[in-house]
Phi, psi and omega in degrees: 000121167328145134341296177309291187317326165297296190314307161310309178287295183302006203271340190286323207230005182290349220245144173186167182294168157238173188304270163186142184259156204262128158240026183231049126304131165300060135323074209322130174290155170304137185271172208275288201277023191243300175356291206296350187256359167291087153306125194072029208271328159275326167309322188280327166338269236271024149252008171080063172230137174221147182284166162204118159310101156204127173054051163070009178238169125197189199231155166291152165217147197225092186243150221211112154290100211220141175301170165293329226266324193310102178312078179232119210066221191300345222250173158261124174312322169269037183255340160319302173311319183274327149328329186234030140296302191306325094040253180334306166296339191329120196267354227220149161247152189211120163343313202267346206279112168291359176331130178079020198218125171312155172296327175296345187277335187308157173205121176259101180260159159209149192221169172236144149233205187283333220182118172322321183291179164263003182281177091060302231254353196259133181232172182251139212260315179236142172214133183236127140215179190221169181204150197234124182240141173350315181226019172184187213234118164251086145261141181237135171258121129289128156248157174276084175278016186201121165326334175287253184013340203267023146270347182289290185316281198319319175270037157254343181284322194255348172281339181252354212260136164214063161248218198222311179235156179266139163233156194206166176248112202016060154278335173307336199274327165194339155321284197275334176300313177259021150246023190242317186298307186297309191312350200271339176281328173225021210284354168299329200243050095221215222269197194262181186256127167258134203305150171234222176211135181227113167251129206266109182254019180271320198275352173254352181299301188272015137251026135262009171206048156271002161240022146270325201251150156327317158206203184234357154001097161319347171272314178309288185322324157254338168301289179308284201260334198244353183068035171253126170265128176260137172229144175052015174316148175274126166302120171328322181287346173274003192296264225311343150323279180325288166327301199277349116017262190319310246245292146346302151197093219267095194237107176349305178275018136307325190228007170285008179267316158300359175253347192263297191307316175284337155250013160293315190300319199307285173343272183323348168292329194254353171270343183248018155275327198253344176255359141283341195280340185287319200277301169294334159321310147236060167330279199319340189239346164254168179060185159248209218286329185284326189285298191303316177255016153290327174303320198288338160301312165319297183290325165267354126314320183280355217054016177291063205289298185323250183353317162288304190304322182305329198259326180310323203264005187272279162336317200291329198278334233265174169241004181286168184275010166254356181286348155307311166298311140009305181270335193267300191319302186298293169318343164284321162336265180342313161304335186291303196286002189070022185277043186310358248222316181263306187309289161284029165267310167277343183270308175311336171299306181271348161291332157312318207222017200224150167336165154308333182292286204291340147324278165330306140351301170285339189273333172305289182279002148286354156291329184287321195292293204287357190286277194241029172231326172267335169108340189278118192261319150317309169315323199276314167313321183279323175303303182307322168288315171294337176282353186253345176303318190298321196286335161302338180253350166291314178320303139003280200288317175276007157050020178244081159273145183248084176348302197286331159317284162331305198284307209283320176280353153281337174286306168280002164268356176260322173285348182263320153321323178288319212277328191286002189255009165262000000 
């Protein structure tokens, strides 16, 4: 199906209720002797939209109200506030950790633009965020109703903003970064961009859920993980269509589907912050066994060992196929604390009971352990020999050698030979 032809059939579906639209928000008024150059201007009223006025331009603001109480996918919007109690208590430092931050301070952004690149030649049409307040839900739309405009847009945006941390679905990557590219442009005539703090929540969906899902898409992610169904969406890739639609002939419902879309993503921002943050918080009690044992990875990357070791020993007890990995992860912790004792305790398990790689693995270090921590030097030989006999039938079989190996696993079976002849 053509572009045009999508545009046509969705043009059909643009239309849906709000929340409530805010009119007691310091929204700049329409000026008086301005009304007449907006087109469609009582339409943009009764679509909760108002101008701001600047250096002879302007831009649309769009504002949107939602209870805390408001359901979108699993969550109550306002379960953000008890994440980020939980947060506060935390025992653990974390990328995600709101620790030391008001709820309000979060900001959940997003933009649409004309083009996918970073360059010059591309603008941002729309800048959408949301803020979680004591009693209610605020997203706010800027729109661009002209190119010529984006001195307007930008000091209505940047004139309001006092937050602290951004939160985004890969804006490090390309929001801000191309909103840093426009801004550069004119950053003479309105205020500077201010420093933050960022949490990227594209880098934590995918590592914690790139070997469930096809993809990390935010639209997957949420259809797949957050239980949200979108009805009648404008698909992302049709915004800059649209726009440029709109531009042409720039009639309200040309472009309210981009904006109802673009603030579904804002939502979906604060619903898919409180269900990573519930999943690191109560690993052990969300998700299954892979989302648990990607955090206790997560955690042990950060150097978070208790916390990791806790969920890794959680992930262990399971009968799922991540709990073998699990068990290797977790013997290594052990090897680090010198805990020998639990440690070959899981490696004699996966030498029972695990493939070959990971056998072999396990036969190793339990050669290593008896070797230089228990002192049993038969054990350690006999182990050292079974491991190399496994490695040898993986050759065989994956038509693949690993020289360096070889050498290092022969190497210690010629010293544990030397060592039973003393």
């Amino acid at each position: 199906m053509s572009i045009k032809h999508k545009l046509a059939r969705l043009k059909g579906h643009i239309a849906r209720n709000e929340p409530t639209h805010q009119d007691e928000t310091q929204v700049s008024s329409p000026a008086k002797t301005g009304d007449e150059t907006i087109p469609y201007f009582e339409r943009w009223l009764d679509f909760g939209v108002k101008p701001f006025f600047f250096d002879g331009e302007y831009c649309l603001i769009r504002e949107v109200v939602y209870p805390l109480d408001y359901r979108h996918g699993q969550y109550h919007l306002g379960e953000l506030h008890d994440v980020c109690s939980m947060w506060q208590q935390a025992p653990f430092t974390h990328p995600l950790s709101s620790k030391g931050h008001e709820v309000s301070d979060l900001f959940f952004f997003d933009t649409e633009t004309t083009g996918l690149g970073s360059g010059t030649g591309h603008v941002i049409f729309l800048l959408g965020h949301a803020r979680v307040y004591s009693d209610r839900v605020v997203v706010r739309q800027h729109f661009l109703p002209n190119p010529g405009a984006e001195i307007a847009l930008y000091q209505s945006f940047l004139s309001e903003v006092d937050y602290t941390t951004l939160v985004t679905y890969n804006g490090k990557a390309f929001d801000w970064p191309k909103l840093k590219t426009r801004h550069t442009l004119i950053r003479d005539t309105v205020p500077k961009l201010p420093a933050f703090g960022h949490f990227d929540l594209y880098h934590a969906a995918r590592r914690m859920w790139k070997q469930k899902l096809e993809s990390v898409r935010l639209a997957n992610v949420e259809k797949e993980i957050l239980g949200i169904e979108r009805e009648h969406d404008i698909p992302g890739f049709l915004a800059p269509m649209m726009y440029f639609d709109f531009l042409s002939t720039p009639h309200p419902e040309r472009i309210f589907g981009v904006l109802q879309h673009n603030e579904m993503d804002i939502l979906s921002l604060i619903t898919l912050y409180i269900h990573l943050s519930k999943q690191i918080l109560e690993a052990n009690e969300m998700g299954g066994t892979l989302e648990q044992f990607e955090t206790a990875r997560w955690f042990a990357a950060l150097g978070e060992i208790n916390a990791a070791k806790e969920v890794y020993e959680h992930v262990a007890e399971s009968d799922m196929q991540e709990s073998i990995k699990a068990k290797w992860n977790l013997s290594l912790l052990y090897k680090k604390e010198k805990r020998y004792e639990e440690a070959v305790e899981i490696w004699k398990d996966l030498f029972q009971h695990s493939n070959d790689s990971l056998k072999m693995k396990a036969a190793t270090e339990l050669a290593k352990a008896y070797e230089h921590y228990f002192r049993k030097i038969e054990e350690a030989y006999n182990y050292a020999i079974q491991s190399y006999e496994i490695w040898k039938s993986l050759v065989r079989t994956y038509k693949q050698k690993d020289e360096e190996q070889e050498y290092e696993l022969i190497k210690r079976i010629n010293r544990l030979k030397r060592k039973m002849k003393t």
